[in-house]
MITORTI-204536 format. One line per 2 residues: number of its first residue (from 0); for each residue x, y, z of C-alpha. Coordinates in pm, 1 decimal, decimal comma. Layout:
! residues N
NUM	X Y Z | ...
//
This chain:
! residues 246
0	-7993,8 417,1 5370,5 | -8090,7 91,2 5295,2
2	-7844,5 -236,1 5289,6 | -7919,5 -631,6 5248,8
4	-7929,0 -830,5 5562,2 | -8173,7 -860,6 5832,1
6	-8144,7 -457,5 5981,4 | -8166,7 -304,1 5674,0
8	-8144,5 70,7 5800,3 | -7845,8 257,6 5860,9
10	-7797,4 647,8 5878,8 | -7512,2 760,1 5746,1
12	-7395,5 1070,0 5999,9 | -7162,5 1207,6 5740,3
14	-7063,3 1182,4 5368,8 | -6839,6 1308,1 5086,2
16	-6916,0 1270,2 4716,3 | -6546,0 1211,6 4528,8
18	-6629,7 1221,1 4157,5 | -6282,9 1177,1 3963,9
20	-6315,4 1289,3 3598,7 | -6148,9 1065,0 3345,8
22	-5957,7 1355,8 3210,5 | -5600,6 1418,6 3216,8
24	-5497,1 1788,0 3148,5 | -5137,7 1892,7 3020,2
26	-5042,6 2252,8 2989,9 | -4892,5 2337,0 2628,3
28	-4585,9 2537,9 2550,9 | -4812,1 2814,5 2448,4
30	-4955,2 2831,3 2776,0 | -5302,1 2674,7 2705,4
32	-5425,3 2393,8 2861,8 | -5547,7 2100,5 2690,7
34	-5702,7 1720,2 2792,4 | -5700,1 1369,2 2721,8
36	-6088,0 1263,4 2779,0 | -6093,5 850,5 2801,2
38	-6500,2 947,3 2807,5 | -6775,1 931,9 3074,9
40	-6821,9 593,7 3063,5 | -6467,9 601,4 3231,9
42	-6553,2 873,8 3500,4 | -6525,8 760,7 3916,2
44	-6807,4 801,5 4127,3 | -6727,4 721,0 4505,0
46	-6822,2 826,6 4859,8 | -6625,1 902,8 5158,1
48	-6895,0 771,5 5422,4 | -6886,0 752,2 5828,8
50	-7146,0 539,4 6000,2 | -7210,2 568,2 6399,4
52	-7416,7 398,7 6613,2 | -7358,1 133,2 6906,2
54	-7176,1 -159,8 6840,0 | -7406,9 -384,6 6796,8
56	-7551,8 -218,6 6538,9 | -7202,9 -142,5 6323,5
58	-7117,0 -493,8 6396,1 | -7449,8 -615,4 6222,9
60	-7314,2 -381,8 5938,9 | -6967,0 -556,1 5898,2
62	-7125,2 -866,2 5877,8 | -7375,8 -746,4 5623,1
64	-7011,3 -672,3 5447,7 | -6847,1 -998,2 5490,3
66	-7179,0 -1173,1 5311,7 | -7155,1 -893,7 5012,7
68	-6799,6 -895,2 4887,5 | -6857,2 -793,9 4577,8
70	-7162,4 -549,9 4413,5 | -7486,8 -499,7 4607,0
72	-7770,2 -317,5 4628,9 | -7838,4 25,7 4886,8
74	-8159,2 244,2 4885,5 | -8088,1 624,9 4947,8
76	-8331,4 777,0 5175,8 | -8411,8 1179,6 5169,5
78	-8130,0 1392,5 5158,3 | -7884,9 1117,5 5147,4
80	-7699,7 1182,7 4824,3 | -7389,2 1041,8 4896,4
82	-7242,5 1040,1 4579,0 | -7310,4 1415,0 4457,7
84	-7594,1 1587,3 4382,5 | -7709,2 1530,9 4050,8
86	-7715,0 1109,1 4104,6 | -8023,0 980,5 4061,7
88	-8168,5 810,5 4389,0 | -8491,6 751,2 4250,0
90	-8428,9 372,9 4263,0 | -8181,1 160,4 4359,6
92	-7786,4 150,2 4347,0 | -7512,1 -114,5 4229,0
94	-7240,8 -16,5 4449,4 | -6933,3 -186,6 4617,8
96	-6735,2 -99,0 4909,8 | -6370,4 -11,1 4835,9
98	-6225,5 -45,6 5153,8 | -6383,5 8,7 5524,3
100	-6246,8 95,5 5869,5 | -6241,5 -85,8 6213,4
102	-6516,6 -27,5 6469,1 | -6340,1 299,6 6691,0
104	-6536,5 358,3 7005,2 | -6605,1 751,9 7079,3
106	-6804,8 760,1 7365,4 | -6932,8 572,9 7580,8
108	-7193,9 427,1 7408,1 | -7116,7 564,2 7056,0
110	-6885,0 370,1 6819,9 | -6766,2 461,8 6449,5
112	-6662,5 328,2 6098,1 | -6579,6 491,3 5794,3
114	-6658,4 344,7 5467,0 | -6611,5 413,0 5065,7
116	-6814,7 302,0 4831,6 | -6821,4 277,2 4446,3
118	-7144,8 331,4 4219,0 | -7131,9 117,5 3953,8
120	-7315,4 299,0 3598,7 | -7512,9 616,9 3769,7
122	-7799,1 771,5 3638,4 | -7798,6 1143,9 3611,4
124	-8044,7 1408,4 3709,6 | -8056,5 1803,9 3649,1
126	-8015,4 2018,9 3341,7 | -7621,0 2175,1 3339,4
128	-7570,4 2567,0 3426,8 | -7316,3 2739,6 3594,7
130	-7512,6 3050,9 3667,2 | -7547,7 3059,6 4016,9
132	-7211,6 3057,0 4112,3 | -7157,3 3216,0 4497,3
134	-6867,1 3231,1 4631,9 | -6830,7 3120,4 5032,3
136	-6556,5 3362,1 5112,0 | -6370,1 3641,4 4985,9
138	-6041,9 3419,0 4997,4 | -5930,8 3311,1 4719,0
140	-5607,8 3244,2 4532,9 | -5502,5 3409,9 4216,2
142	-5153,8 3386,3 4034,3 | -5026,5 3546,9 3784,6
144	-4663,6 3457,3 3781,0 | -4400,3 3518,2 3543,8
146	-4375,4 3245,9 3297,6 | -3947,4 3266,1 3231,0
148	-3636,6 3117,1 3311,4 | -3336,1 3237,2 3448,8
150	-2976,1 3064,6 3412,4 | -2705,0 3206,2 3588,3
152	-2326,0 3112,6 3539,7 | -2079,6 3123,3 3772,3
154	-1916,7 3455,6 3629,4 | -2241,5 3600,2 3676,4
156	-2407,0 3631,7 3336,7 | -2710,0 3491,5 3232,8
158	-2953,5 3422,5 2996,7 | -3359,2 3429,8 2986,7
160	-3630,0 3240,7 2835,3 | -3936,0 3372,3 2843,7
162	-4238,5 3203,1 2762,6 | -4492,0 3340,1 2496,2
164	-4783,6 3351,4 2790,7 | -4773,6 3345,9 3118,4
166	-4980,3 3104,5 3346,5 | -5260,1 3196,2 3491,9
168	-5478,6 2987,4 3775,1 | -5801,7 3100,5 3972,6
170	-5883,5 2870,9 4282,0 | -6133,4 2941,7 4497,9
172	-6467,6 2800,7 4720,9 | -6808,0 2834,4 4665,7
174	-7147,9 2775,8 4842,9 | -7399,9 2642,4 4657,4
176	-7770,5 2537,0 4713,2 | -7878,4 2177,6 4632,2
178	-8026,8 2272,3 4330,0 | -7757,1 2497,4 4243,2
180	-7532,5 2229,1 4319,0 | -7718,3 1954,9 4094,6
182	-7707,8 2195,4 3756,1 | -7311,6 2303,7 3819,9
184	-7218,2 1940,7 3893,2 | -7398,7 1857,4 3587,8
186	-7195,1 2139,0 3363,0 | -6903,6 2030,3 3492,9
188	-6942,2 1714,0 3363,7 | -7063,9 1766,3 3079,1
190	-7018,9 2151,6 2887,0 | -6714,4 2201,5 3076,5
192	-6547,6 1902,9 3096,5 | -6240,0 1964,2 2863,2
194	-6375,9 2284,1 2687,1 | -6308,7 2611,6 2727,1
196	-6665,4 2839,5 2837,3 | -6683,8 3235,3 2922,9
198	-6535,2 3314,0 3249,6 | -6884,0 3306,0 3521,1
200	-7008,0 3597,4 3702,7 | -6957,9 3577,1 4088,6
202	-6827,0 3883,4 4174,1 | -6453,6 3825,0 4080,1
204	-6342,6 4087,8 3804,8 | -5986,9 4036,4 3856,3
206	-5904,3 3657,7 3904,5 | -5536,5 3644,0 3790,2
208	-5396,4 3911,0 3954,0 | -5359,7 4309,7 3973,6
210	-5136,6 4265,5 3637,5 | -5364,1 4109,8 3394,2
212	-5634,7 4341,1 3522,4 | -6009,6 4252,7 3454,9
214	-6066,2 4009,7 3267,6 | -6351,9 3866,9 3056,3
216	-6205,7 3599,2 2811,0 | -6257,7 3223,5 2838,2
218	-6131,2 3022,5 3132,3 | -6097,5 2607,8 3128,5
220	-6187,3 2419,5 3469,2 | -5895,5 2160,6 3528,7
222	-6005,9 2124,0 3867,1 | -6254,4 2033,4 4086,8
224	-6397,0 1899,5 4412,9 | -6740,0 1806,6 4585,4
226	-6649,2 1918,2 4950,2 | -6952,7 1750,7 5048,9
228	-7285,0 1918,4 5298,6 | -7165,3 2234,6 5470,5
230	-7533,6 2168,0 5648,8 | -7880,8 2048,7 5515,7
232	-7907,6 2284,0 5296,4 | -7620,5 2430,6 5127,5
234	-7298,0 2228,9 4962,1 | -6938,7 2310,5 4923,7
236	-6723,4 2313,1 4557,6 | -6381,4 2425,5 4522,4
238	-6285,3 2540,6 4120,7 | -5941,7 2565,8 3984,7
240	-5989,2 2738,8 3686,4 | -5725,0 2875,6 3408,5
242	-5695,7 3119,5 3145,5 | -5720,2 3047,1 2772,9
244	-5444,0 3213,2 2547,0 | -5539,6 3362,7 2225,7
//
């Protein structure tokens, strides 16, 4: 990665792309799920980063910080995509650091600082699919809960509302290639941002429970995280997804 200021390297040892949607999702009295969208233009794109190195070197780094206040320019090297993906590191970033840590010492000779950083108007890369969905583990939480309400007086009697649906939420982990990675990010941003889409294949006939059985309808995604590298190779996603009430 490279910053202003006189050493201009500095390799990040580990990262976390936090992409926050501007989409605000309200379940209805139905039981469907719908969302305010302010647009993409309004969409977060941040990184969780941790630098190490000796002190000398970090220090150089805070300094390069106290001299750029505001926006500046960093080069991405291979592999580095700190803010998810499907960014485009092709050429330089507008970024600004949010807040940063002090310099911890963890060894001897190593020291640490964690940073996060904003990119200011991304550029995207990747065609959207959700087709390669793989799940990481065969954990995963379903619920499929009773939607109704029970008063009780104090003689004992009660009364019951019960909803016309019940809810219905499907969270779980997946692993995911870097390609697979750049194409899901992409759908997520884009096909199934607010909308509702056919529930994907990964193996998961039942994902609301024993009661509602299989199930092949449409699901909305209200949910969802970058975890970040599980190694070189492979990347982490967690999915909260929801069913969609006829």
């Amino acid at each position: 990665m490279i910053w202003p200021g006189t050493k201009t390297v500095y390799t990040p040892w580990g990262y976390r792309p936090i992409t926050l949607l501007s989409t605000s999702w309200i379940q209805q009295a139905n039981g469907n799920w719908s969302a305010d969208d302010r647009g993409t233009a309004q969409d977060v794109y941040e990184s969780a980063i941790s630098f190490k190195g000796p002190e000398s070197e970090l220090s150089e780094l805070e300094t390069i910080l106290a001299n750029n206040r505001e926006n500046f320019s960093i080069t991405c090297g291979g592999g580095e995509e700190v803010f998810g993906a499907d960014i485009d590191y092709s050429s330089a970033l507008d970024v600004s650091v949010i807040k940063y840590g002090d310099i911890s010492r963890i060894s001897k000779a190593q020291y640490s600082m964690p940073m996060r950083l904003r990119l200011f108007s991304p550029s995207f890369t990747g065609s959207a699919s959700i087709a390669d969905l793989r799940l990481q583990s065969f954990r995963y939480k379903p619920n499929s809960d009773f939607s109704i309400t029970k008063n009780f007086t104090l003689n004992g009697s009660a009364t019951y509302i019960d909803e016309e649906t019940d809810p219905g939420f499907f969270e779980a982990e997946f692993l995911q290639t870097h390609d697979e990675m750049k194409a899901i990010r992409r759908y997520l941003t884009t096909t199934a941002r607010t909308a509702a889409i056919s529930y994907p294949s990964f193996g998961v006939s039942k994902p609301f429970g024993q009661r509602v059985g299989a199930y092949s309808g449409n699901v909305k995604i209200i949910k969802w995280e970058d975890l970040g590298r599980r190694n070189y190779i492979n990347w982490g996603l967690r999915l909260t997804m929801v069913r969609v009430f006829t």
